[in-house]
ZALUMFI-973585 format. One record per residue (C-alpha): x, y, z; residue in one letter; residue number from 1. Coordinates in nm, 3 decimals. Each point is the difference from the previous one (the first is absolute). Layout:
N
       x       y       z type seq
       X       Y       Z    a NUM
...
This chain:
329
       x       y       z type seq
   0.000   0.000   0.000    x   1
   0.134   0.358  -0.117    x   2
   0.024   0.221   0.267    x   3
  -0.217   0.296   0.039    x   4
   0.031   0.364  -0.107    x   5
  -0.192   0.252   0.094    x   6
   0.054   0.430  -0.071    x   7
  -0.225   0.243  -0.104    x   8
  -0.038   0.417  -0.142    x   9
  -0.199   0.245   0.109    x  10
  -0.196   0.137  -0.319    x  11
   0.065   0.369   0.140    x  12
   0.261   0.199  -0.262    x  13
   0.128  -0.091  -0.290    x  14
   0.219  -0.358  -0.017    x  15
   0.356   0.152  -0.133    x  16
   0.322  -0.215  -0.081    x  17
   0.118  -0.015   0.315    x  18
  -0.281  -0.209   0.086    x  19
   0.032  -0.176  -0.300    x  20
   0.400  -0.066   0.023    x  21
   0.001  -0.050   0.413    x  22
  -0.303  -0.196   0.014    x  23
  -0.231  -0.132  -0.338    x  24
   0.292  -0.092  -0.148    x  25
   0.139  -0.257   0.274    x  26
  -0.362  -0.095   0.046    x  27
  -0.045  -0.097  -0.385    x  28
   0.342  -0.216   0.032    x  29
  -0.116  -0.163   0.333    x  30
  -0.390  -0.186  -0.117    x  31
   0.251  -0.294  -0.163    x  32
   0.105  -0.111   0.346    x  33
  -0.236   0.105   0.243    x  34
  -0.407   0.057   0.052    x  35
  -0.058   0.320  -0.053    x  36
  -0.258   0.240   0.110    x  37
  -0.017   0.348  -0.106    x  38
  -0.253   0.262   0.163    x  39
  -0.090   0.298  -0.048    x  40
  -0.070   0.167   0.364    x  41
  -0.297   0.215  -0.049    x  42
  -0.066  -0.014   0.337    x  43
   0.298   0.147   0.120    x  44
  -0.011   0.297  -0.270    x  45
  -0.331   0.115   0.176    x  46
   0.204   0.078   0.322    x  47
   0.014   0.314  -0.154    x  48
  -0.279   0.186  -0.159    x  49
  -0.050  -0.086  -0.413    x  50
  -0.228   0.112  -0.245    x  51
  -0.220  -0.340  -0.066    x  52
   0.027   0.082  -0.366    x  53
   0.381   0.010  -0.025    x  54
   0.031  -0.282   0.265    x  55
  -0.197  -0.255  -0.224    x  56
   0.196   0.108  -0.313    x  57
   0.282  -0.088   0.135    x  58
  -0.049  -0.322   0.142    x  59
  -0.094  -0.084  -0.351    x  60
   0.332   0.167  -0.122    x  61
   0.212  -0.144   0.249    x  62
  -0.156  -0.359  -0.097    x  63
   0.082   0.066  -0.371    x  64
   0.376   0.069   0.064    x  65
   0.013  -0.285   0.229    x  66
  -0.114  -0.199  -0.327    x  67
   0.191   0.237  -0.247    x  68
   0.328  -0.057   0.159    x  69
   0.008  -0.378  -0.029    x  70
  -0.141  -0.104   0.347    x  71
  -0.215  -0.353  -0.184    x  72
  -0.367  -0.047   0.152    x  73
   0.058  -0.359  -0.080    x  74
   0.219  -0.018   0.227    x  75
   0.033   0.283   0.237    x  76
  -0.323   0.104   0.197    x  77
  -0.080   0.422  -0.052    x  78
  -0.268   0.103   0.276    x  79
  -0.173   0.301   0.108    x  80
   0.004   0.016   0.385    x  81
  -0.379   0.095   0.029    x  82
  -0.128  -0.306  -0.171    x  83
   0.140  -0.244   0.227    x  84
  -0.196   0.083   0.331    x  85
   0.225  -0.228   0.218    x  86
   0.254   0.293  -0.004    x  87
  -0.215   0.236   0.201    x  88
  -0.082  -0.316   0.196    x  89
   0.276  -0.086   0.093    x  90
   0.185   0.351   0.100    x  91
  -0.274   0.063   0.230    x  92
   0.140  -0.304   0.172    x  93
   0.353   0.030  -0.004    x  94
  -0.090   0.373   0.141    x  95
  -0.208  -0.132   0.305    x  96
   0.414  -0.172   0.080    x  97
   0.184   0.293  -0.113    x  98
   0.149   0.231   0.265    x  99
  -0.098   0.356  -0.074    x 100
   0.384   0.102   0.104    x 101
   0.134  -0.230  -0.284    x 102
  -0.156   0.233  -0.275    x 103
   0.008   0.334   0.157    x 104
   0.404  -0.096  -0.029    x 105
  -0.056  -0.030  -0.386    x 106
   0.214   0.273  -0.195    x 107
  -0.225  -0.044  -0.290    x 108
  -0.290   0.130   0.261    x 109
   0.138   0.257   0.174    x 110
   0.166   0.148  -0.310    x 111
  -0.315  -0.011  -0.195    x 112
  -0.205   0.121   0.349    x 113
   0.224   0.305  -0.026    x 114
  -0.096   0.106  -0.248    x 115
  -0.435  -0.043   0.043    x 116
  -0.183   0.245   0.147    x 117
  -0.238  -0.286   0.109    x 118
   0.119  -0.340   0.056    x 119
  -0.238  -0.318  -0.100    x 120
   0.012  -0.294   0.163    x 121
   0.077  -0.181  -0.308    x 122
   0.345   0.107  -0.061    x 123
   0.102  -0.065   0.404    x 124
  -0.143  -0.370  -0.149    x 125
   0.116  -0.015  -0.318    x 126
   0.315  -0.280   0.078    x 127
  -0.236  -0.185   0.187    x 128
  -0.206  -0.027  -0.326    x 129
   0.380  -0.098  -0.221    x 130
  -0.007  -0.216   0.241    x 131
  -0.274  -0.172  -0.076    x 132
   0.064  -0.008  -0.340    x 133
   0.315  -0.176   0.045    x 134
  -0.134  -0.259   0.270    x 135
  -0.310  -0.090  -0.153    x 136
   0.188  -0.180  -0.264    x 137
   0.207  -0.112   0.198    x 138
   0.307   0.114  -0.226    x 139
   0.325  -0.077   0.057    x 140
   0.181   0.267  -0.210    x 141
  -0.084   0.375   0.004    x 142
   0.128   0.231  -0.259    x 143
  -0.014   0.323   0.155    x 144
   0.257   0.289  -0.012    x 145
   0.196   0.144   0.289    x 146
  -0.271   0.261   0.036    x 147
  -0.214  -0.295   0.125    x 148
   0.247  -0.213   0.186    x 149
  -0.113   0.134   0.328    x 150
  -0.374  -0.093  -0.056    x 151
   0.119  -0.325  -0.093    x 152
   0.165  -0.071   0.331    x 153
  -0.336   0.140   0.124    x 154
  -0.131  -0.314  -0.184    x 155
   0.244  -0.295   0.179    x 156
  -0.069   0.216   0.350    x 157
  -0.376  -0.039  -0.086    x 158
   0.000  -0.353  -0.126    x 159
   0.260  -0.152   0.298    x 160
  -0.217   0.219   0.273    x 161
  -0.323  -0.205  -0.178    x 162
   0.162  -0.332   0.006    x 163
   0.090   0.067   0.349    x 164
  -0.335   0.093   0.132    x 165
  -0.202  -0.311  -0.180    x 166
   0.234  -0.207  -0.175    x 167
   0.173  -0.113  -0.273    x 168
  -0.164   0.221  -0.333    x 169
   0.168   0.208  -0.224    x 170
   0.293  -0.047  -0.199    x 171
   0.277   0.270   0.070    x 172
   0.075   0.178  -0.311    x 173
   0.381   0.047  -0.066    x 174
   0.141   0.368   0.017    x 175
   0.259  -0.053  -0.295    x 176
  -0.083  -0.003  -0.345    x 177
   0.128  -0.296  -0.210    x 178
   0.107   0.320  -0.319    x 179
   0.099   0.319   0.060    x 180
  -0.154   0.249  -0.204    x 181
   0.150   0.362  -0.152    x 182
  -0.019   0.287   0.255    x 183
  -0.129   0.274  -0.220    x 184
   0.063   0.383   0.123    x 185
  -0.199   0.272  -0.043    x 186
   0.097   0.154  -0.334    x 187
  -0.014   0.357   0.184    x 188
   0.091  -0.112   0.311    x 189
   0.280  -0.293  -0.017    x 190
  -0.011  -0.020   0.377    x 191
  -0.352  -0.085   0.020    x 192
  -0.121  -0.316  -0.158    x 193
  -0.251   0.003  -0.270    x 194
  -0.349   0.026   0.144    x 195
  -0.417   0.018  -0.146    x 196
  -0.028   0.213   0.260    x 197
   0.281   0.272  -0.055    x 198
  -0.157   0.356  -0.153    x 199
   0.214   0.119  -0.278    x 200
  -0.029  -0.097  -0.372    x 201
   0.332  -0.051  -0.054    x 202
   0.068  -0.237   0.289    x 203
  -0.080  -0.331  -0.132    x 204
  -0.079  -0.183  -0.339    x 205
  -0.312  -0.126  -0.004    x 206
  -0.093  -0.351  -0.223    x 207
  -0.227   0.159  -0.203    x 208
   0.146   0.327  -0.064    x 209
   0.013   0.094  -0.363    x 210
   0.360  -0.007  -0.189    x 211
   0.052   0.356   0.026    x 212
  -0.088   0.026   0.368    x 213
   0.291  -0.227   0.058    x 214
   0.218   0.191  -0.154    x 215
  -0.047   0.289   0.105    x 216
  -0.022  -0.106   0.370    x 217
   0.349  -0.223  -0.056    x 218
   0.160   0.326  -0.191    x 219
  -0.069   0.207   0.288    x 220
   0.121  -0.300   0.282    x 221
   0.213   0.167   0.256    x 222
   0.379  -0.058  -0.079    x 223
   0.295   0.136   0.163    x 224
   0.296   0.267  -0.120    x 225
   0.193  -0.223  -0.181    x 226
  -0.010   0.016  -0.370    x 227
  -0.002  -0.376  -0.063    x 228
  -0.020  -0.329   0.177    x 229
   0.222  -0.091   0.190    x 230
  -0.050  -0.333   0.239    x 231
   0.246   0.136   0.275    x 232
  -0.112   0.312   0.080    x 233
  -0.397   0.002  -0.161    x 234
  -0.247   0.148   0.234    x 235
  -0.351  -0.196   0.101    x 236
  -0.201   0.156  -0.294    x 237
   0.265  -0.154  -0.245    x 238
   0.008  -0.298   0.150    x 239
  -0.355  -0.052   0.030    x 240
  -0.061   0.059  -0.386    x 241
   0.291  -0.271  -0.095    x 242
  -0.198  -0.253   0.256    x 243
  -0.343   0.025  -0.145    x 244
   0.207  -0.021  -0.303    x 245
   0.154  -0.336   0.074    x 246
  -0.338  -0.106   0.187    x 247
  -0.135  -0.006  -0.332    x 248
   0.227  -0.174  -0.188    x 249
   0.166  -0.243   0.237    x 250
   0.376   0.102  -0.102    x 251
   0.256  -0.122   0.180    x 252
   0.216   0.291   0.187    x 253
   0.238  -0.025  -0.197    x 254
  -0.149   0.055  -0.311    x 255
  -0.212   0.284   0.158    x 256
   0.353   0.171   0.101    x 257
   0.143  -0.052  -0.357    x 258
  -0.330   0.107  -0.158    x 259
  -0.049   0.338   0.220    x 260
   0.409   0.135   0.102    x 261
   0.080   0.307  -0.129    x 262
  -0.394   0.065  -0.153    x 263
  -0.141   0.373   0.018    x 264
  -0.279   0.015   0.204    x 265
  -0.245   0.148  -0.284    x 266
   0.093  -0.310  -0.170    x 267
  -0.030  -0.266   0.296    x 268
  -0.314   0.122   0.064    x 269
  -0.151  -0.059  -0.364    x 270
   0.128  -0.332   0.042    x 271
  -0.150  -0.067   0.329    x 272
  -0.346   0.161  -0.148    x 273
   0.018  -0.173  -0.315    x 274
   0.075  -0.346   0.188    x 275
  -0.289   0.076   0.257    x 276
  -0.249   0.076  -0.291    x 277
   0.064  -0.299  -0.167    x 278
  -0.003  -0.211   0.259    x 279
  -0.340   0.168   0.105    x 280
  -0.170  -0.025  -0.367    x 281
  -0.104  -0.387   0.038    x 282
  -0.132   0.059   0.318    x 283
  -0.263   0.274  -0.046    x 284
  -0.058  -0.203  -0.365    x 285
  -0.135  -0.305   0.208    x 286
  -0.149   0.225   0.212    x 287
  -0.223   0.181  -0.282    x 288
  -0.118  -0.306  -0.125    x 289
  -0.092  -0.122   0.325    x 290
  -0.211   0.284   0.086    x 291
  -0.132  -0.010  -0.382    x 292
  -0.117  -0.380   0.079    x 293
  -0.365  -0.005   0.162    x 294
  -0.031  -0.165   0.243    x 295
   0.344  -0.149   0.055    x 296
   0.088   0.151   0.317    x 297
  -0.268  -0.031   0.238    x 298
   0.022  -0.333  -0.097    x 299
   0.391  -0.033   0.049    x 300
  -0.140   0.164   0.354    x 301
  -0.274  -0.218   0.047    x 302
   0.205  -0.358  -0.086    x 303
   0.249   0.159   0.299    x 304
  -0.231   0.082   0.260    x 305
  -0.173  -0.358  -0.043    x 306
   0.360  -0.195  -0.018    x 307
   0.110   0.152   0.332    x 308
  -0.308   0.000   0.197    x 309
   0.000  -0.333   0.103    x 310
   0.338   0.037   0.189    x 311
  -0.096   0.298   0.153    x 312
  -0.333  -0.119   0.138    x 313
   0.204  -0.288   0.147    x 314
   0.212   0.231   0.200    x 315
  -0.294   0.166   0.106    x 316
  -0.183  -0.289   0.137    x 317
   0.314  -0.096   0.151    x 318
   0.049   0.297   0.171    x 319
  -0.390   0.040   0.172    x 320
   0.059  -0.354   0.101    x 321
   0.335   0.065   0.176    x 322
  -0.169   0.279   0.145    x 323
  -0.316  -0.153   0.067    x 324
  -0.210   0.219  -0.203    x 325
  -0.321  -0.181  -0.166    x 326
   0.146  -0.140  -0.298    x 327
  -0.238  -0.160  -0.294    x 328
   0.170  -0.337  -0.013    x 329
């Protein structure tokens, strides 16, 4: 029996390449040797207020570039959180064990609390609810990025205080990931990685931007003073151009060092833009057609949320019996 993979994306911004090189990517390569599940976390998006409208377009968007980018439905379940109830179910659960000092200590929430002039209860839950996710499928690998690592320890805390309390039940997901994806930086902002989140228009590259959007955003990429590349003394913006560069193509270093030494920026850059566009041009392609097909995606969707649901009610009925909740079997 494969083991199982579970990660998920919040449909909330646009998907860029840094999600695509530091996460899709690896989880595209991984569905030969494990049993993948791949979710798109709905319910974690609404911790924050969004416009219904936009929400439910990009659930569907976010499901089409899961598809478009070569993750196989045959294969590889793609879910919607929402239409698997057992993931509500079973967060309310794990929160009734949960220690409400173990996720007021959450960066993530205090960072994000910060910032709110009004704090929901829903984001002070919100890694109660990952997870859930994670535990209800009992998976043994979680591809998450260091951004999430804390919320994943969360997780094992969660799961080994459970197990504790009423036995053995849950599988403890490892921290590590099996492939280490690109880091991508901020193309205005090197120091800061690449996030849906972050405000300006030049800061990331999103899948579906448009050829010249690319360029333009890569032409205008912060560099450093130096007028060509130099691999001893480049700064972060140089650097972080060459890796999504060589995230793309899978060159060795060495032939990324020969290729690059001694280029002028304005001409490393149209390489890097050229490359990315490229590279990107199959991708929104698959995803046209898949948007263009009626009916193919809610059922893509629909075939998920049916070949999952038995595991997850499993876990569920395991978990009211452990607990001694009425249970219908």
């Amino acid at each position: 029996m494969k083991p199982r993979v579970f990660s998920g994306v919040q449909p909330s911004g646009d998907l860029h390449i840094g999600n695509y090189l530091g996460a899709l990517k690896n989880w595209v390569r991984m569905q030969s040797g494990y049993e993948c599940i791949y979710c798109i976390v709905d319910l974690h998006a609404i911790t924050l207020y969004q416009d219904p409208a936009e929400l439910r377009a990009k659930i569907e968007e976010v499901a089409a570039l899961f598809l478009a980018v070569g993750i196989d439905p045959a294969v590889s379940s793609i879910i919607v959180q929402s239409s698997v109830p057992a993931h509500a179910e079973l967060a309310w659960m794990l929160t009734c064990v949960t220690p409400v000092g173990w996720l007021q200590r959450m960066t993530q929430f205090k960072a994000k609390a910060a910032s709110q002039d009004t704090v929901g209860d829903g984001l002070l839950q919100y890694p109660v609810l990952m997870a859930a996710d994670i535990l209800l499928y009992q998976a043994h690998i979680v591809p998450v990025g260091e951004d999430q690592s804390q919320h994943l320890e969360l997780t094992r805390d969660i799961a080994q205080r459970f197990n504790a309390l009423y036995g053995d039940t849950f599988v403890m997901p490892e921290t590590k990931l099996p492939e280490v994806g690109a880091r991508v930086m901020g193309l205005d902002d090197p120091e800061t990685k690449m996030s849906k989140s972050a405000p300006g228009v030049g800061h990331g590259v999103a899948l579906l931007d448009p050829p010249d959007a690319i360029r333009k955003k890569i032409m205008r990429a912060t560099t450093d003073s130096n007028p060509a590349v130099d691999f001893e003394t480049m700064g972060p913006g140089v650097r972080n151009l060459i890796n999504i560069f060589q995230a793309f193509t899978d060159w060795p270093d060495e032939q990324i060092r020969a290729h690059f030494s001694g280029l002028g920026y304005g001409q490393a850059k149209k390489q890097v833009a050229e490359m990315v566009i490229e590279s990107l041009r199959p991708i929104q392609q698959r995803h046209r057609e898949i948007v263009d097909e009626p009916g193919y995606l809610p059922g893509v969707l629909k075939q998920g949320a049916e070949r999952v649901s038995p595991i997850a009610n499993e876990t569920v009925e395991l978990v009211k019996k452990r607990m001694g909740l009425y249970s219908r079997s």
